[in-house]
matplotlib code that plots the C-alpha trace (Angstrom):
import matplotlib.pyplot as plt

x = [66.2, 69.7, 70.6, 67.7, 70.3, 72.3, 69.3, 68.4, 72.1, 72.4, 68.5, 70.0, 73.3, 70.9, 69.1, 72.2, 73.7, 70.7, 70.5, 74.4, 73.4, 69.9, 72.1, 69.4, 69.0, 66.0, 66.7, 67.6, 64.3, 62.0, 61.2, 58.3, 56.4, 53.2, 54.7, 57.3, 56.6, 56.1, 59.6, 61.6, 62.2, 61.2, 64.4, 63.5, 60.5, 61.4, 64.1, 61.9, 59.3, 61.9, 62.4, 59.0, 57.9, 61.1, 61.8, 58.0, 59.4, 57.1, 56.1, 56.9, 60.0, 60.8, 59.5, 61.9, 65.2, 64.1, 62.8, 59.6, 56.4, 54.0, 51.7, 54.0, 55.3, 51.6, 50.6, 53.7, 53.2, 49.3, 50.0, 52.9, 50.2, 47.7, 49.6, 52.8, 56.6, 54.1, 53.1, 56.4, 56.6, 54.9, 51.7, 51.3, 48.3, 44.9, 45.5, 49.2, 49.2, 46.4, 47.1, 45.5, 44.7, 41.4, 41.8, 42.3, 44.5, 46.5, 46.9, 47.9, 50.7, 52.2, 51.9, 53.9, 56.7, 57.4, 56.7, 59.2, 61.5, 64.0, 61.6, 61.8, 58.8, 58.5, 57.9, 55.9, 54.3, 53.5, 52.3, 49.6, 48.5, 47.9, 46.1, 43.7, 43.3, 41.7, 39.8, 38.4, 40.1, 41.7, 45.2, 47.7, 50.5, 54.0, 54.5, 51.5, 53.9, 56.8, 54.9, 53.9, 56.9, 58.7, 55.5, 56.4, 58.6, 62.7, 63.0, 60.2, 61.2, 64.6, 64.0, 62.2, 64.9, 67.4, 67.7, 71.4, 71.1, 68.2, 70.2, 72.9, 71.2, 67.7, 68.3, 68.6, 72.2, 72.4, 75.6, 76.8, 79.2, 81.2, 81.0, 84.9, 87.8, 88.4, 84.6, 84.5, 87.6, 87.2, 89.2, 89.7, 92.2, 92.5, 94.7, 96.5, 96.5, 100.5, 102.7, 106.1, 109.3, 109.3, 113.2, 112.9, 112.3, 109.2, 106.1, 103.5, 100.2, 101.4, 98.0, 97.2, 95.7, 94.2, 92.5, 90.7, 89.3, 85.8, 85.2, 88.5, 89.0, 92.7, 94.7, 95.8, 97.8, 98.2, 100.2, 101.7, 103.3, 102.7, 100.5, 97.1, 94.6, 94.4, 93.5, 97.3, 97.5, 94.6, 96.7, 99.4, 98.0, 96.2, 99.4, 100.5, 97.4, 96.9, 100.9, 102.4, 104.5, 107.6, 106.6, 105.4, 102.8, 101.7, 99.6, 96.5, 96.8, 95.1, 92.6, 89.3, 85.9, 84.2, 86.1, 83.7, 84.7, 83.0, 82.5, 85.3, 87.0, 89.7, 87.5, 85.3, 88.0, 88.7, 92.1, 90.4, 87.7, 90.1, 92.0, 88.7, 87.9, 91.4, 91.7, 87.7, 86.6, 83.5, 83.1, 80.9, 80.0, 78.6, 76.1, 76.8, 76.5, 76.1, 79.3, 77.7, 78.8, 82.2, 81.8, 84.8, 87.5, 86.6, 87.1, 90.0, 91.4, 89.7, 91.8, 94.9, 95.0, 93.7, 96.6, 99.4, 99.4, 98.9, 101.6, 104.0, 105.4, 103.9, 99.8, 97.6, 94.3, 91.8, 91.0, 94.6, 97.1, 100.5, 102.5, 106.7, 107.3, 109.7, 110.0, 110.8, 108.7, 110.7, 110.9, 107.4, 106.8, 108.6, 106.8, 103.1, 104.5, 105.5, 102.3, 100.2, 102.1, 102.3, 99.9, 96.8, 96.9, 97.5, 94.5, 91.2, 88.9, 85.5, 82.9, 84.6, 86.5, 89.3, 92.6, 92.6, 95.5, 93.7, 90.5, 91.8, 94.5, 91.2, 89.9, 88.9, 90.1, 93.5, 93.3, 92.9, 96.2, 97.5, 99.4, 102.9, 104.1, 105.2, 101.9, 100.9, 103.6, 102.7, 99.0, 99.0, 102.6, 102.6, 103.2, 106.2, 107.1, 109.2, 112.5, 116.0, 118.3, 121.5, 125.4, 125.1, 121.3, 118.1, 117.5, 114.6, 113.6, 116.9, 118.2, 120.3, 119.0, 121.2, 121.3, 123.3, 120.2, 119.8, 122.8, 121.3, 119.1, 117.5, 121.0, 119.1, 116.1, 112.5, 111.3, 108.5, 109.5, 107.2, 108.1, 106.5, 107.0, 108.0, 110.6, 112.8, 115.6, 114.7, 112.6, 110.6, 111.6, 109.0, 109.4, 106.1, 104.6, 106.6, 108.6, 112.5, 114.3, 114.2, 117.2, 118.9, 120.0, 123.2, 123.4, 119.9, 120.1, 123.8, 123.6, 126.1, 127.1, 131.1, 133.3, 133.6, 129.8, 130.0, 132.3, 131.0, 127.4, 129.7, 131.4, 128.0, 126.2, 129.1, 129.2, 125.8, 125.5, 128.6, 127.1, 123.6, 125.8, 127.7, 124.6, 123.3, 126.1, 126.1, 122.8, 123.2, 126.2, 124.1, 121.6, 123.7, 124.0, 120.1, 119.8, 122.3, 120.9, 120.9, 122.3, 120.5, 121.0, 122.9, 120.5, 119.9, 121.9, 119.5, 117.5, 121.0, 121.3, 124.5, 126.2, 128.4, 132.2, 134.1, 136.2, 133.8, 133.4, 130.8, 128.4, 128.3, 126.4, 127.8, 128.0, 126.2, 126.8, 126.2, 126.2, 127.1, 124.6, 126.2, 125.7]
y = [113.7, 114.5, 111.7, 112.8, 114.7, 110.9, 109.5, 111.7, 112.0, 108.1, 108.0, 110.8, 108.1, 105.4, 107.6, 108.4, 105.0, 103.7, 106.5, 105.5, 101.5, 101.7, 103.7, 106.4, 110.5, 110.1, 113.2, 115.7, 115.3, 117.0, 114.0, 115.5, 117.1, 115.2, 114.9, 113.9, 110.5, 112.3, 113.7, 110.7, 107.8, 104.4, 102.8, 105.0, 104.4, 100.8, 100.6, 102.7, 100.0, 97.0, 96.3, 96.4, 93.5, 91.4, 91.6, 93.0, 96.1, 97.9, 101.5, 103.0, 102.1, 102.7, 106.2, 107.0, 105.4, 107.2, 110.3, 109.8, 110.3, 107.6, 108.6, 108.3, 104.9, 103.9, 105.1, 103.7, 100.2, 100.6, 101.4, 98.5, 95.9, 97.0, 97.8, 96.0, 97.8, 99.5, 101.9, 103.3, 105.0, 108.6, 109.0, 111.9, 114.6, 114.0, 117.2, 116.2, 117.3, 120.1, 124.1, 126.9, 128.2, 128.2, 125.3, 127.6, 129.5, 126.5, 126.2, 129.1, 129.4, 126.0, 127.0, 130.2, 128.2, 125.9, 128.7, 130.7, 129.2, 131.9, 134.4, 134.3, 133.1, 136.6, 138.0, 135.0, 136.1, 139.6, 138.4, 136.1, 138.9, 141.4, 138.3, 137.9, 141.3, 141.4, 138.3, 138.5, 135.8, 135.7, 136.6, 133.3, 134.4, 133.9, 130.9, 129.2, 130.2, 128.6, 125.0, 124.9, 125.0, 122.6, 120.2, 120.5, 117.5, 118.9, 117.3, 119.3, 122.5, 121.7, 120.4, 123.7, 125.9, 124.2, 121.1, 119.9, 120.2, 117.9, 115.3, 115.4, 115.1, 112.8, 111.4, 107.3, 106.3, 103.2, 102.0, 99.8, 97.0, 95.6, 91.5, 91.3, 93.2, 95.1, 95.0, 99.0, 101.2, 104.7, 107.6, 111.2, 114.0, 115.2, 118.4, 117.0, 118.2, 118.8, 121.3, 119.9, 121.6, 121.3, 122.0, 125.8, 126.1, 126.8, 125.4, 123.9, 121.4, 117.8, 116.9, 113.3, 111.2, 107.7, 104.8, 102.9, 99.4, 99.3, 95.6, 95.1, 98.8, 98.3, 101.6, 100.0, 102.9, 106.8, 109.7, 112.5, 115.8, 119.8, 120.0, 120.4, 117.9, 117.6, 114.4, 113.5, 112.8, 110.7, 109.2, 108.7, 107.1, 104.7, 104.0, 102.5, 100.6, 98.8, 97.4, 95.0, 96.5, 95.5, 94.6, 91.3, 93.0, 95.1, 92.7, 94.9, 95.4, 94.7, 96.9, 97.7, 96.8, 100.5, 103.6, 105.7, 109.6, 112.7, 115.4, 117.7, 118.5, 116.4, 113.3, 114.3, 115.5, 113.7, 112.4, 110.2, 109.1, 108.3, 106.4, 104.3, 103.4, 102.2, 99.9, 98.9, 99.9, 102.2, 105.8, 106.5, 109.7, 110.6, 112.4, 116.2, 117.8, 114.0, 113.6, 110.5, 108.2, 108.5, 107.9, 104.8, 106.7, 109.5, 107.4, 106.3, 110.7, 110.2, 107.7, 109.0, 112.0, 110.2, 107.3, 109.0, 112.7, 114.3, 112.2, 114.0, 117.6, 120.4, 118.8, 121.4, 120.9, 123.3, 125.3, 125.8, 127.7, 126.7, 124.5, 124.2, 122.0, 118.9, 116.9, 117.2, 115.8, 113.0, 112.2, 112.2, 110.3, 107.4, 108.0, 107.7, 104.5, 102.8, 103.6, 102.4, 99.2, 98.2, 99.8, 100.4, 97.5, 95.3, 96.9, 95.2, 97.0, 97.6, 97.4, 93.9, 92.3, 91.9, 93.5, 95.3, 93.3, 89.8, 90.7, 91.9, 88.3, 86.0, 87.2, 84.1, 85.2, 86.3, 90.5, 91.5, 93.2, 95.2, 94.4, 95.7, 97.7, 99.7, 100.4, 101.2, 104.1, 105.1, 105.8, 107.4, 108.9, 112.9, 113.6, 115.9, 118.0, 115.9, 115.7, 115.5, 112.8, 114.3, 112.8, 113.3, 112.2, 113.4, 117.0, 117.7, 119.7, 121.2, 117.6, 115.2, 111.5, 108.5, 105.8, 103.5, 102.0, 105.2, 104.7, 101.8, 104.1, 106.7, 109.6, 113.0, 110.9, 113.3, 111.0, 111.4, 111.3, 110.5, 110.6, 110.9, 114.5, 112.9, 111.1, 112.7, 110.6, 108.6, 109.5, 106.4, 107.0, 105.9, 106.5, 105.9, 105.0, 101.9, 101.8, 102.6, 102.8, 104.2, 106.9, 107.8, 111.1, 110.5, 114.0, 112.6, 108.7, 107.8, 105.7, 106.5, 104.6, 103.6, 104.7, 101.0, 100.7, 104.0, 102.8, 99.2, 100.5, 102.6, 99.5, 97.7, 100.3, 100.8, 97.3, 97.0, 99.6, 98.1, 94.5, 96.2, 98.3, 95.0, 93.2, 96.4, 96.4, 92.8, 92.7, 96.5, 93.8, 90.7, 92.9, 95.4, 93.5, 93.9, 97.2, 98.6, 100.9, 98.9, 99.9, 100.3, 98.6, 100.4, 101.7, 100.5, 101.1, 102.5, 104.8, 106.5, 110.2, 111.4, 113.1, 116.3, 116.0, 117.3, 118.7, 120.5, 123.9, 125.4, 128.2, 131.4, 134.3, 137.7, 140.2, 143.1, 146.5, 149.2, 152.6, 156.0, 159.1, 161.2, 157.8]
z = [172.1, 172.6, 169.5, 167.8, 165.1, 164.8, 163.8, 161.2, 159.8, 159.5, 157.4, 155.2, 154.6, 154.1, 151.6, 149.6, 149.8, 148.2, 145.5, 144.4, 144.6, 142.6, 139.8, 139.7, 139.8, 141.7, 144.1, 141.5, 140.0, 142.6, 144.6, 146.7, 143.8, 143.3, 139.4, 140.0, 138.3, 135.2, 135.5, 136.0, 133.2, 133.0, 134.3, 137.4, 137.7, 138.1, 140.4, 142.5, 142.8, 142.3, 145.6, 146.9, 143.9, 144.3, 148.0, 149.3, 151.2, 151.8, 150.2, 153.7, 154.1, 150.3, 150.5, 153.3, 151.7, 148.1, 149.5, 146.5, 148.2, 149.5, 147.4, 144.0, 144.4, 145.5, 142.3, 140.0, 141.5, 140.6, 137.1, 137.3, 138.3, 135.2, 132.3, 133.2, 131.9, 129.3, 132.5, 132.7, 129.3, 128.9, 128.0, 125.7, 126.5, 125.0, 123.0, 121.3, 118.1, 118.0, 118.4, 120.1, 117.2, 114.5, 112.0, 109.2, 110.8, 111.4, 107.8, 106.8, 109.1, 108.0, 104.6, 105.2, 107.2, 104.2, 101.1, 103.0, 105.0, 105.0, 107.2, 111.1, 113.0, 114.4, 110.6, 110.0, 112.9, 111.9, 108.3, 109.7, 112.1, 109.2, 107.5, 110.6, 111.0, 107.1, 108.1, 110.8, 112.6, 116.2, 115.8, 117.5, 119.4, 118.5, 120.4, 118.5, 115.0, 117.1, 118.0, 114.6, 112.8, 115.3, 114.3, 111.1, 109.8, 109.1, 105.8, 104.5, 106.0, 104.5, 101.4, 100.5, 101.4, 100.4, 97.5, 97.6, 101.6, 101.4, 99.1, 101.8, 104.9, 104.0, 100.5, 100.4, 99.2, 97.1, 97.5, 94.4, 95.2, 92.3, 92.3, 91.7, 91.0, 88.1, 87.5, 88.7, 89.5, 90.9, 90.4, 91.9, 93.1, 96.8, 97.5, 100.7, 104.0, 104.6, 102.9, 101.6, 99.8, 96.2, 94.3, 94.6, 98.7, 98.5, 100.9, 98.6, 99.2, 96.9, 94.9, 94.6, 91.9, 93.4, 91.1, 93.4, 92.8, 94.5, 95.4, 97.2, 98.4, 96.8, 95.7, 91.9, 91.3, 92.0, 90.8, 93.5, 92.4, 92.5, 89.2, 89.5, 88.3, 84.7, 82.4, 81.9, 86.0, 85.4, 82.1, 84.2, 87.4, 85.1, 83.8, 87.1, 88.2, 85.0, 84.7, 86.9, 90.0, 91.4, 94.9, 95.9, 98.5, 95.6, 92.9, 92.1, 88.2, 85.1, 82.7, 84.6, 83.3, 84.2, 85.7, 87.7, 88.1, 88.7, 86.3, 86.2, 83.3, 83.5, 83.7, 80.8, 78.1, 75.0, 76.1, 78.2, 76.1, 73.9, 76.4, 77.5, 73.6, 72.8, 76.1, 75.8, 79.7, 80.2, 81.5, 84.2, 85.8, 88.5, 89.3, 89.3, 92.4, 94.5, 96.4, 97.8, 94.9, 95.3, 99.2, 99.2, 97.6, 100.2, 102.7, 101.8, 101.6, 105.4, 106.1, 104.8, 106.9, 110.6, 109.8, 108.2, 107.5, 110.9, 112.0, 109.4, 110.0, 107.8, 108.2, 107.3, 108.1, 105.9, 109.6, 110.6, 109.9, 107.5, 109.4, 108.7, 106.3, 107.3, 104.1, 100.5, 97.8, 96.9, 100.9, 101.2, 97.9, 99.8, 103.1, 101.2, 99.4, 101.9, 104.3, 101.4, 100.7, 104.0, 105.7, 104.3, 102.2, 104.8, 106.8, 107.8, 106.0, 108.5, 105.5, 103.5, 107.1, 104.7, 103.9, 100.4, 99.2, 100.5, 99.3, 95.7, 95.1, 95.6, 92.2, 90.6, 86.7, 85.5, 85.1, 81.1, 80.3, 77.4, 74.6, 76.0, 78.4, 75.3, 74.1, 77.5, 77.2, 73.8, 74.9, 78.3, 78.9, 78.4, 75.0, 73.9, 70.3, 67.8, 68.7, 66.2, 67.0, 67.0, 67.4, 71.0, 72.1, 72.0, 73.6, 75.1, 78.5, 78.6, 79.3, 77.0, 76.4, 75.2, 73.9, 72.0, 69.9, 68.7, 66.3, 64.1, 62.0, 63.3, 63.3, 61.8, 62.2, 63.8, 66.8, 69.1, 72.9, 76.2, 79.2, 83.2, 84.7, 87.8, 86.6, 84.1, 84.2, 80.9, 77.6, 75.8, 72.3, 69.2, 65.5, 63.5, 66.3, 67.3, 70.0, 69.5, 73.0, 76.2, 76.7, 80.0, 81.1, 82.5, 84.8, 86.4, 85.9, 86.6, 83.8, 81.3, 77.8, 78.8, 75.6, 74.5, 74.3, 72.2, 69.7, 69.4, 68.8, 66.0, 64.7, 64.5, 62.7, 60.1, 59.4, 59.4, 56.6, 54.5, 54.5, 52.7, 50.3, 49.5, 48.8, 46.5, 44.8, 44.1, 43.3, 40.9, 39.3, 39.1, 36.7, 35.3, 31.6, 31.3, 32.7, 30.1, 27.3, 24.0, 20.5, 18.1, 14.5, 11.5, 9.1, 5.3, 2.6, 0.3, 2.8, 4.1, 3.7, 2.4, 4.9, 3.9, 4.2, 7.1, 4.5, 2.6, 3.4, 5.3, 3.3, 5.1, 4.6, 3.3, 6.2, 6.9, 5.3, 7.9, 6.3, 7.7, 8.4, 5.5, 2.8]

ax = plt.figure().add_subplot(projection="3d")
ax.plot(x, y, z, "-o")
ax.set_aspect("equal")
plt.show()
């Protein structure tokens, strides 16, 4: 007796031991209730009973290493033996699905629940009571209201109080998937997470313009500044994707089949419509109030700010507060470049298995491109006024443009000027609507004509315009014998008037007599 209290404390090891190597919960489930079967899961279930069919311990013995009752693994085995793994799974009551509650009743509770979602069950509650009161039925309590509306399926209940939540939580995407690149390009504008300096000091959000290409989940071009969204960002970030780029890890180009946007007004002004007609690609919109079809270029916002931006200084998620900025514009302008060039487009993507830049270079055909670059400028570079040409340049935005093309033919000459807002260093200059030149400011550039290159373009242009006058002249020469005014023949003889003398002397008449008042 006196080890009695050894005994016991090495069957309670034993017990625990086996808990930890069968993986299970068993004891914190009530383990002498007689439901205690009902309480535990199938996996439990059958670990309890594993033993006894693998290596025929017997139910005994397993009750005492398990603490389960006799009587529960007795009956788990039994139901093992009949119904096979099927046994472990609960069986639901006889009376599942049916309420304490008349029929009719029944019915008009559910009906309240999904006419009027907004109401509590507790005023549902007291509206069916006044009902039953009226008819004569028996009133159900509130926990009858409360089963019912959890019976009741959640897309119904949402759907009727609330449409666009319904759309987002339980409506079927179909997800379109172009067949190759340039067949669909998407585009929108995301008001980034960071806050940078712009030139004045102060702390703004950058907004960015992305065309995205859908097969090959490319980025074919993007604008970044301060302004907000508007159809010339979309005029200029189209500008980008459809023209060739400089670097070699950079291909994406060409002029999309079908540009799919959303409906904001900056996608469905006439700028762009007019852009789509004159380089023949299709407008699609979305539908309004569906942010589900634009779901890849989301993404790619999404990925932006877990890969790149809360790395930076100045991230500002929506739910935080303004963070210190730590770059400049033009810093983070490089920054974003050189994560998408290198990064991102060098990224598996999980939907395709491909990187972006892979994927988009096995296109099988060569991309449709425009004319020129120059008539790529001419259509979607922001517009400015008329501008004089003048001795010194072109003035425009408080800035001076040169250029010594300017000089053959177009001094005092009204040209039209574009130009992109994020890089004013140099003007594209057309006249007529053909493309002249493009002109540096030298205070932004560091490109400036030398004095030689001044006077030659001088030199040319004089000599230019003294070889035409030489060839007018020679030609005003060649013709001058037919172009003089011809004399007329002396006329006859017999049909001359004679013609008074000089000599003879004029007849005047006599002058007027004025009289006086007193004649």
């Amino acid at each position: 007796m006196r080890f009695s209290w050894i005994y016991g404390l090495l069957a309670n090891l034993r017990i625990f031991a086996n808990t930890l190597y069968y993986g299970s919960t068993i004891l914190d489930k009530h383990p002498t209730s007689d439901n205690a079967s009902e309480e535990l899961s199938s996996d439990d279930r059958f670990h309890l009973i594993a033993p006894c069919l693998q290596q025929g311990v017997s139910l005994s013995r397993r009750a005492r290493e398990t603490g389960v009752h006799r009587t529960t693994l007795s009956r788990i085995l039994s139901r093992f033996r009949a119904n096979g793994s099927t046994s472990f799974e609960r069986q639901k009551r006889c009376d599942s699905g049916s309420f304490e509650v008349q029929d009719e009743v029944a019915e008009v509770i559910k009906a309240h629940l999904v006419a009027l979602p907004h109401l509590s069950c507790a005023a549902v509650h007291r509206m069916i009571a006044r009902i039953c009161d009226k008819k004569s039925w028996t009133k159900p309590s509130y926990w009858n209201i409360y089963r019912i509306q959890k019976s009741l399926p959640a897309d119904l209940l949402t759907l009727s109080k609330d449409s666009a939540e319904y759309r987002r939580l339980y409506d079927m995407v179909h997800r379109f998937e172009a067949s190759c690149p340039n067949e669909i390009w998407q585009a929108d504008h995301n008001f980034m997470d960071i806050f940078v300096w712009d030139d004045l000091g102060q702390a703004l959000k950058p907004v960015l313009t992305v065309i995205l290409d859908d097969y090959s989940r490319a980025v074919t071009g993007y604008y970044l500044d301060f302004v907000p969204p508007s159809a010339q960002r979309t005029a200029l970030a189209l500008r980008k994707a459809i023209w060739h780029k400089n670097e070699t890890n950079w291909l994406a180009c060409g002029i999309p089949e079908k540009l799919y946007t959303d409906r904001g007004a900056d996608f469905t002004s006439l700028r762009l419509q007019k852009i789509a007609l004159e380089l023949e690609f299709e407008l699609i919109k979305g539908r309004p109030y569906y942010p589900q079809g634009k779901g890849k270029i989301e993404r790619f916002f999404e990925t932006m700010n877990l890969l790149l931006l809360c790395d930076l200084p100045g991230y500002t998620p929506e739910d935080k507060p303004p963070q210190q900025p730590g770059l400049t514009l033009d810093e983070f302008r490089r920054v974003f470049h050189d994560w998408l060039i290198n990064d991102y487009m060098q990224r598996v993507n999980e939907e395709t298995g491909e990187t972006p830049f892979l994927r988009w270079s096995r296109q099988p055909q060569v991309p449709r491109m425009p004319e020129s670059i120059n008539s790529l400028h001419m259509l979607l570079m922001t517009i400015s006024e008329s501008r004089l040409v003048r001795k010194d340049g072109i003035h425009t935005n408080s800035l001076r443009y040169t250029n010594t093309e300017l000089q053959h033919g177009y001094m005092r000459e009204w040209v039209g000027v574009r130009y992109d807002p994020s890089d004013v260093s140099q003007i594209y200059v057309f006249l007529d609507n053909k493309f002249v030149c493009v002109a540096t400011c030298s205070e932004l550039s560091g490109i400036k004509p030398s004095l030689q290159d001044v006077q030659k373009a001088k030199r040319d242009r004089k000599k230019e315009l003294r070889s035409k006058i030489s060839l007018a002249q020679a030609l005003v020469k060649q013709h001058s014998k037919d172009s003089a005014r011809a004399v007329p023949p002396p006329p006859d003889a017999e049909a001359q008037v004679p013609v008074a003398s000089k000599t003879e002397p004029l007849k005047t008449h006599p002058p007027i007599r004025r009289y006086s008042v007193d004649e």
